[in-house]
TORGUSE-543125 format. One record per atom (N, C-alpha, C): residue in one letter; x, y, z. Coordinates in steps of 0.2 Angstrom, whole numbers, plus 5000, padded with zeros to 4 digits. Example, Ala and Ser with C-alpha at 12.3 -4.5 7.8 and 13.67 -1.06 7.14 Angstrom:
A506649725039/A506249785039/A506649845039/S506449895035/S506849955036/S506450005039/
***
This chain:
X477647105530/X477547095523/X477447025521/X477546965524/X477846895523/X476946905523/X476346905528/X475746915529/X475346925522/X475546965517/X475546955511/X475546895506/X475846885508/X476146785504/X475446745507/X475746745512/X475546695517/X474946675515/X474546725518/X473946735519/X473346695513/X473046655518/X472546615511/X471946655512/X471646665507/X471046715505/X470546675501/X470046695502/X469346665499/X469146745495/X469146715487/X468846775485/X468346775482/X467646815480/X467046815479/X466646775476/X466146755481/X465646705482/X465346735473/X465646665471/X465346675463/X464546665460/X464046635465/X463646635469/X463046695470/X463546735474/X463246805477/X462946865471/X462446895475/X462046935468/X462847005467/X462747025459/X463047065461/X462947135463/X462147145466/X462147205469/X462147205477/X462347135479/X462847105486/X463547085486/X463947115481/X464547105479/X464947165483/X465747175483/X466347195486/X466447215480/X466447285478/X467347295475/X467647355475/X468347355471/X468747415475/X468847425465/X468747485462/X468847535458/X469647565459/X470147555454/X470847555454/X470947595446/X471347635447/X471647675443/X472447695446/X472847695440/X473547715441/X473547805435/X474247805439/X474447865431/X475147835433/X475147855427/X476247805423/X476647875421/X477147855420/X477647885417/X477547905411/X477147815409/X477247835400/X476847745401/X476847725394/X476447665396/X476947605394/X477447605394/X477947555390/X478047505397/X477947465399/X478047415404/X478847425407/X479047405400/X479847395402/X480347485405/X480047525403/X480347585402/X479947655407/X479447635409/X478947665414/X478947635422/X478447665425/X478247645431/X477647695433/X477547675441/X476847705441/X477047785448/X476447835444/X476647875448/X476147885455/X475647875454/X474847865459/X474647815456/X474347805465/X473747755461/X473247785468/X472547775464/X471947785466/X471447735468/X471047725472/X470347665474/X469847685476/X469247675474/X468747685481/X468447595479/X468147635486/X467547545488/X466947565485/X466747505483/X465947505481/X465547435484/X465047445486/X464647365491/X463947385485/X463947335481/X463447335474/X463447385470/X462947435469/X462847495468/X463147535471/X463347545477/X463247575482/X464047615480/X464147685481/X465047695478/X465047715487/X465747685491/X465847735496/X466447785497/X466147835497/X466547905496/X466947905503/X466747885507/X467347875513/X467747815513/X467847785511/X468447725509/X468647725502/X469247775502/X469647795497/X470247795497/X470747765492/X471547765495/X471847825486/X472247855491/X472447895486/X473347915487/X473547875484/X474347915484/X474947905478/X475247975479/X475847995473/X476447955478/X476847925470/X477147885473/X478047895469/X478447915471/X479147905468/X479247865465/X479247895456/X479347825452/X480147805450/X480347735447/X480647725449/X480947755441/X480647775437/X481047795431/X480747875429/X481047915424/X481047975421/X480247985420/X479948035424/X479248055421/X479248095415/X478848065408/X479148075404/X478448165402/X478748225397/X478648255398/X477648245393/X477548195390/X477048195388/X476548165394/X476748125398/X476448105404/X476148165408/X476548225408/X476448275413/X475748305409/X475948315405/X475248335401/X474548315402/X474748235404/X473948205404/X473848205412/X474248195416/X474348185424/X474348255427/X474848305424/X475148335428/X475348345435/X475648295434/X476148265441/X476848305440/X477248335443/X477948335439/X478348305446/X478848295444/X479348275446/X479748305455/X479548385456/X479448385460/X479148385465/X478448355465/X477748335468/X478048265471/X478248235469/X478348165468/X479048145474/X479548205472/X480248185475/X480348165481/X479748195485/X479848165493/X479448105494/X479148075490/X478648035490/X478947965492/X478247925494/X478747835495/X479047805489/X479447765489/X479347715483/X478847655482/X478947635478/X478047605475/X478247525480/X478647525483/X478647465490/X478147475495/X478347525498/X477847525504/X477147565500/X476947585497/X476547605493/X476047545491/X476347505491/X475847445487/X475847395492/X476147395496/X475847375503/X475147405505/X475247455507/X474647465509/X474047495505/X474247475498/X473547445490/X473347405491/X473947355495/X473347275495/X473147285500/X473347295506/X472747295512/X472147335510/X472047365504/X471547415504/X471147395500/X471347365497/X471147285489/X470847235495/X471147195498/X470647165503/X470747085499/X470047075498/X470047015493/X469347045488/X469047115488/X468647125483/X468847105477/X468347135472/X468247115465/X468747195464/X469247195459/X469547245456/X469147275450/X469047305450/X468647365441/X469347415441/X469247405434/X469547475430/X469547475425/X469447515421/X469447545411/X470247525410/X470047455406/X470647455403/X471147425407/X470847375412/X471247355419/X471847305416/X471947295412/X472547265412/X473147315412/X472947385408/X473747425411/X473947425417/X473447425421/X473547455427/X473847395431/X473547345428/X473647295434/X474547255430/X474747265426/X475247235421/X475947285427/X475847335426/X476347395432/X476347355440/X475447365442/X475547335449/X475947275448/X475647215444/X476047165447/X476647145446/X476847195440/X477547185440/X478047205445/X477747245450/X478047275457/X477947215463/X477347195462/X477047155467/X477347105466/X477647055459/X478047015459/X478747005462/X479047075462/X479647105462/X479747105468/X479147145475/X479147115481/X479047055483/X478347055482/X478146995487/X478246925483/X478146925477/X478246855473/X477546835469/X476946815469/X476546805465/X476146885463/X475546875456/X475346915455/X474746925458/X474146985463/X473647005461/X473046945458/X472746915465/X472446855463/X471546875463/X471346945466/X470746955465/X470546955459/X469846915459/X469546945455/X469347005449/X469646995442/X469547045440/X468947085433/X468647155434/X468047145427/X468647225426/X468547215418/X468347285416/X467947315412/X468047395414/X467247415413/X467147425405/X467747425401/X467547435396/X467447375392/X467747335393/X467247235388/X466647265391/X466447265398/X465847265399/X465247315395/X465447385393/X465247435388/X465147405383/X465647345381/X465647315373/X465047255372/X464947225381/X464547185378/X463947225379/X463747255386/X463047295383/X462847325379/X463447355374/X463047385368/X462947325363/X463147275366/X463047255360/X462547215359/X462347215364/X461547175365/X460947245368/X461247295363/X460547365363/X460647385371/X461047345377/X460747395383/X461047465384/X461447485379/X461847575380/X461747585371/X461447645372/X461247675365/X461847715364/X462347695362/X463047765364/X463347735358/X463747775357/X464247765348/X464847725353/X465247695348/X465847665352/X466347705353/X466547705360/X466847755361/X467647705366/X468247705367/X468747695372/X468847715377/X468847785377/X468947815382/X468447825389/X468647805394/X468247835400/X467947875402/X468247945398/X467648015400/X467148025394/X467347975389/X466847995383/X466147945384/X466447895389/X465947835390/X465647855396/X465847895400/X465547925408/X464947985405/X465048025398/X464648075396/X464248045393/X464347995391/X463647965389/X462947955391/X463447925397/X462947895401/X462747935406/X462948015404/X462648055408/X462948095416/X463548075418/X463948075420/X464548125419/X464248185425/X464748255424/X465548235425/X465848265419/X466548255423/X466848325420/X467448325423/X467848405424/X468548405419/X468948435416/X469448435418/X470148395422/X469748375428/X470348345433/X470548285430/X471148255430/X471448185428/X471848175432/X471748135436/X472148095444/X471948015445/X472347965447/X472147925448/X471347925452/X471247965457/X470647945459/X470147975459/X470048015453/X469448055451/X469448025446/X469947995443/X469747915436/X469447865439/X469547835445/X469347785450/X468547805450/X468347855453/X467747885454/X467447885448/X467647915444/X467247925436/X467347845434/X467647795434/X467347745432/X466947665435/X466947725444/X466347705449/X465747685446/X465547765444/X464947795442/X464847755437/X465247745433/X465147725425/X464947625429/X465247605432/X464947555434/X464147555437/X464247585443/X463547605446/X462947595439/X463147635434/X462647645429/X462647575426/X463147515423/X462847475419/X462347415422/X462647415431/X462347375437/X461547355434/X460947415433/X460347375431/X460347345425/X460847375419/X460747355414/X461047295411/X461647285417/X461647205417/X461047145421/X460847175426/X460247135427/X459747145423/X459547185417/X459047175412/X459247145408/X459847135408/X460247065403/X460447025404/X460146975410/X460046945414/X460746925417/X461246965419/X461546975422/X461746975430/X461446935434/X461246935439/X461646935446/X462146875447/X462746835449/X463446845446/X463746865454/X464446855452/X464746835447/X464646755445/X464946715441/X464846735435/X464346755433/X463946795426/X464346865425/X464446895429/X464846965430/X465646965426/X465946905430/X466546885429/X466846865422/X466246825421/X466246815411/X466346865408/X465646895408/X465746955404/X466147015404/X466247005409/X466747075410/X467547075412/X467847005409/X468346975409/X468847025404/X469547075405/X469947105402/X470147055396/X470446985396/X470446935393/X470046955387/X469346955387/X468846955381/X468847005376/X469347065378/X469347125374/X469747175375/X469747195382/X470147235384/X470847255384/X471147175383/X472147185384/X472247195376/X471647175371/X471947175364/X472047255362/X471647295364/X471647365363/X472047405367/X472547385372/X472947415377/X473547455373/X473347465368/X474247485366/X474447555365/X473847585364/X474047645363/X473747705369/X474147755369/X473547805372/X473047825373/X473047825366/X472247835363/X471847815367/X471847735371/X471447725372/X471447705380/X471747745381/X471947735387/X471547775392/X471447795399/X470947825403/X470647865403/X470747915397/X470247975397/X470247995389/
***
């Protein structure tokens, strides 16, 4: 575990085009979304190399939370309490997140909830927080619509912004069928950032910084992954 600390990391050449870029797509499901009074139940990833989604390098696991799954939670997740019971705790569980995180670029709809849960475990273990690289896809929705490159009504939610863009989705809500659904949803802004000259990592990172929009709108359900 120390390995974790330790380890010094080089992370994305800010430089490199971004349809030559690493990244790993991250979604969690919670108890509830209250920081202090939730925790996480799953979490979900797959890897992306540019465009490219890889449906073979996926991490997907339910995890023994450490607090009460609350019963509105189960509504949105349906995870219940006994799925969970024999499960890890979110220690060894987030160990091997980060080996699976690597040193890619992280994506997620609204990634500061997600990441606010992780690090607050990963502080808890290891000591600092989650130093990758971070975009989420929804600033990045806000700036392309707002320079005409998505013809779409404003929308928050992930599945209403994946139907836009044309993009079948089901029923299912799990951490890694959200992961996938806002793969896809990535995959799709990829040319329409480079028609918005968009081209390099470094460029990527700006506009698609949680910072710039995303953690303001973090508070309610409503606008939370689906």
């Amino acid at each position: 575990m120390l390995s974790l600390i330790k380890k010094k990391r080089v992370y994305a050449d800010k430089q490199r085009l971004i349809t030559g870029e690493n990244y790993v797509v991250v979604d969690t499901e919670l108890t509830g979304l209250d920081e202090k009074r939730d925790s996480i139940i799953s979490i979900g990833a797959i890897k992306m190399h540019g465009g490219r989604i890889d449906m073979g390098n996926t991490f997907y696991r339910l995890v023994k939370p450490k607090t009460t799954i609350r019963r509105e939670s189960i509504i949105v997740h349906e995870i219940t309490p006994s799925e969970v019971m024999g499960e890890q705790e979110i220690g060894k569980v987030l160990s091997d997140f980060l080996r699976f995180c690597g040193d890619d670029i992280i994506i997620g709809h609204f990634t500061s909830i997600d990441l606010s849960f992780i690090n607050r475990e990963k502080k808890r273990v290891y000591g600092p927080p989650i130093q990758n690289p971070v975009l989420d896809t929804f600033v990045i929705y806000e700036w392309l619509r707002a320079r005409g490159q998505i013809a779409c009504p404003q929308h928050y939610k992930l599945y209403e912004i994946a139907k836009c863009l044309g993009i079948p989705v089901n029923g299912a809500h799990n951490a890694i069928m959200d992961a996938f659904t806002t793969a896809q949803v990535f995959q799709r802004f990829i040319p329409m950032l480079i028609a918005a000259g968009i081209e390099k990592t470094e460029d990527l990172l700006r506009v698609g910084n949680p910072l710039r929009g995303g953690e303001s709108l973090r508070v309610t359900s409503e606008i939370s992954n689906f």
